[in-house]
C-alpha positions in Angstrom: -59.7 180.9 79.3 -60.7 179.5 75.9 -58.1 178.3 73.8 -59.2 180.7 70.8 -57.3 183.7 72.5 -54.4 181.4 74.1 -50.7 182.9 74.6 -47.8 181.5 74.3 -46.8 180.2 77.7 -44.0 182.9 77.7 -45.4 185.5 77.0 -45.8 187.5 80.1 -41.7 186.4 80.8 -40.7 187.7 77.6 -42.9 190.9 78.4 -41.4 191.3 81.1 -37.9 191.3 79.8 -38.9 193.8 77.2 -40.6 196.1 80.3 -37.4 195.6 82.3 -35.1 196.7 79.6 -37.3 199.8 78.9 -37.3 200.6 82.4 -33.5 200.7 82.7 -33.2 202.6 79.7 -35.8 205.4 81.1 -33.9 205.8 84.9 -30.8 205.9 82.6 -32.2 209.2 80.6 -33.7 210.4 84.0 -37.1 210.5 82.5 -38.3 208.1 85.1 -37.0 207.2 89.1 -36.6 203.3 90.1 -39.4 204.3 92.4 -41.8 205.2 89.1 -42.9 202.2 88.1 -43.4 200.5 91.5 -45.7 203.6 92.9 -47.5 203.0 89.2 -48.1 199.3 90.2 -49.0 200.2 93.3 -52.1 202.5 92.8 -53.4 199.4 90.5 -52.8 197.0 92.6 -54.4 198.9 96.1 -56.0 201.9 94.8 -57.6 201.6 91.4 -59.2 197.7 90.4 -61.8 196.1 89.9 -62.5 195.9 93.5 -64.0 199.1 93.3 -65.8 197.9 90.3 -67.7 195.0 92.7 -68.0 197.5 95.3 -70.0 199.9 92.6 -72.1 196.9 91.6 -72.8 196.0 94.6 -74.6 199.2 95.5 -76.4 199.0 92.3 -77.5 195.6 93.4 -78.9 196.7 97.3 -80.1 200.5 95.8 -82.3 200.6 92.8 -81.9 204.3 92.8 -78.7 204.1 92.8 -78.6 201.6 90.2 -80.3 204.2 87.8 -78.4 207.3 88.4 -74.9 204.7 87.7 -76.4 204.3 84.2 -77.6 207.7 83.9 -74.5 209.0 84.9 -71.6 207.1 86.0 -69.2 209.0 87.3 -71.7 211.4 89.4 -72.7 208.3 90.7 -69.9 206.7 91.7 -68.5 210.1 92.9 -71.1 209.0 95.8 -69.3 206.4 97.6 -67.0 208.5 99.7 -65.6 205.0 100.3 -63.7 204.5 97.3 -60.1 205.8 96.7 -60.0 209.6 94.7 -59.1 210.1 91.5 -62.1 207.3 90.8 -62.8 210.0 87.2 -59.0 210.5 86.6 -56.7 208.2 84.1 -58.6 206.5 82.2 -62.2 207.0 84.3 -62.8 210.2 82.5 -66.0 209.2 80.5 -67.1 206.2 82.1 -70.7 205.2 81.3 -72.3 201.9 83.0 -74.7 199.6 81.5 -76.9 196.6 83.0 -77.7 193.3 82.4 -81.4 192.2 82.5 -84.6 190.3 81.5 -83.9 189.9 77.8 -80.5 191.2 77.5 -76.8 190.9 77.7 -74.2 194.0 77.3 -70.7 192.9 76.0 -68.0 195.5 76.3 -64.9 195.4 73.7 -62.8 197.8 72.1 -62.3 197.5 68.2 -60.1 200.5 68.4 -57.3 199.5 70.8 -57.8 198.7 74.7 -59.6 201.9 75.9 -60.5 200.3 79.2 -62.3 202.2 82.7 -59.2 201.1 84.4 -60.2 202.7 87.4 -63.2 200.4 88.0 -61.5 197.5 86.3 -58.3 197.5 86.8 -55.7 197.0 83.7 -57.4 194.9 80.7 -56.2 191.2 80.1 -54.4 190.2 77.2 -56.8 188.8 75.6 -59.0 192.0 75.7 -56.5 193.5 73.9 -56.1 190.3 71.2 -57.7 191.5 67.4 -58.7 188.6 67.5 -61.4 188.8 70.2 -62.3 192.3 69.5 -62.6 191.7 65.5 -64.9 188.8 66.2 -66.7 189.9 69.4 -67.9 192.9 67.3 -69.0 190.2 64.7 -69.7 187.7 66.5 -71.0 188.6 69.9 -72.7 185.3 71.1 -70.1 182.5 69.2 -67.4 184.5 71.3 -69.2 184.4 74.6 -70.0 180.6 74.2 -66.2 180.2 73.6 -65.8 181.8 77.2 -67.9 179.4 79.0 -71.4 181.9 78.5 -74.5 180.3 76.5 -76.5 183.2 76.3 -80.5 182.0 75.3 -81.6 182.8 71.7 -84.3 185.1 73.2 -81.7 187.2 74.7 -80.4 190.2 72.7 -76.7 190.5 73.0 -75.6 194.1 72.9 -72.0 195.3 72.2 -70.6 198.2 73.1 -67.5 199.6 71.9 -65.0 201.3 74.6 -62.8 204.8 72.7 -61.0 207.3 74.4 -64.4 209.5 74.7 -66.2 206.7 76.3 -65.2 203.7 78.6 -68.2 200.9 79.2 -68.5 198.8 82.2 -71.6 195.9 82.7 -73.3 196.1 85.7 -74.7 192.2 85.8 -77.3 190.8 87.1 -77.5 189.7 90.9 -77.5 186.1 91.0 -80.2 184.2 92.8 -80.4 183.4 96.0 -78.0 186.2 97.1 -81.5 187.8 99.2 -80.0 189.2 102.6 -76.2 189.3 102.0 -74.4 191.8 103.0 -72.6 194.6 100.4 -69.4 193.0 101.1 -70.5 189.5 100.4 -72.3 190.5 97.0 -68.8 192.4 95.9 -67.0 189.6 96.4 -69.9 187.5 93.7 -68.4 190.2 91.4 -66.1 189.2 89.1 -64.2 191.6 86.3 -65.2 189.3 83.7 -68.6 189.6 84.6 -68.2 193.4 84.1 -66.9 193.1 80.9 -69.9 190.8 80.3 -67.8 187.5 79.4 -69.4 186.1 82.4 -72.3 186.4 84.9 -71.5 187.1 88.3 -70.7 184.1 90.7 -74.0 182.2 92.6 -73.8 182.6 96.5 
């Protein structure tokens, strides 16, 4: 992770104090169970990721057609794969709209708003995705941001930024790397990265 959006070391122990002292004070008004929070982490961790995002972009990858009717319509698209968990257009995965990487340009996906995020196909945002930082500059900034992430993206490349709200949530579908000719839908999901579906990164060579 580039230093620009670096947090303090303890920042996730400190946030976790604060989560842990909220929790107890919600079981102890009986607006929430002990059981609440771990059947929330749950459905993120097994259920809703960015494993189903790779999975989604993997298909795009092996099925042209496919491919279209994901950026034509997302969630009608995804509603498809009978595979992945339900609730793929619930929380958060209402208005998702997909976008792909290609000859001559790169999609970036931020939100200067807040964190609005397709959590269903990514999973929760990072920290730094949430940082003003990165989402004042990003929208400024597109290409100085990406190099600071480890992505050079070529002068004759248009970068294109698009900006997540509660009406709509972006995901990139990147490009297939090379070489990748012949593996199977499972191999190319696991090339899939969520970075490279927020379009910080490409997706990982074979």
């Amino acid at each position: 992770m580039t230093d620009r959006f670096h947090h303090p070391d303890d920042r996730e122990a400190r946030s976790a104090a604060r989560v842990r002292a909220l929790e107890a004070l919600l079981i102890e008004k009986g607006v929430i169970t002990s059981k609440t929070v771990d059947t929330v982490l749950n459905v993120f961790e097994t259920k809703m990721g960015p494993f189903n995002g790779a999975r989604i972009v993997a298909r795009a990858w092996v099925d042209p057609a496919f491919k279209q009717r994901l950026i034509e319509d997302a969630p009608a698209a995804i509603a498809e794969l009978t595979d992945l968990p339900e609730g793929m257009a619930g929380a958060e995965g209402e208005h998702m709209r997909a976008v792909a990487n290609g000859e001559g340009v790169h999609n970036l996906v931020i939100c200067t708003l807040c964190s609005c995020y397709p959590w269903p196909v990514l999973g929760l945002p990072p920290y730094w995705y949430k940082d003003p930082t990165f989402r004042s500059r990003a929208a400024r900034e597109p290409r100085a941001v990406l190099k600071e992430f480890g992505l050079t993206v070529p002068e004759s490349t248009e970068v294109k930024v698009w900006d997540s709200s509660a009406q709509i949530r972006w995901f990139v579908i990147p490009e297939r790397p090379a070489g990748t000719e012949g593996m199977s839908e499972g191999e190319l999901a696991a090339l899939v990265t969520p970075e490279a579906m927020m379009g910080v990164a490409v997706a990982a060579s074979a």
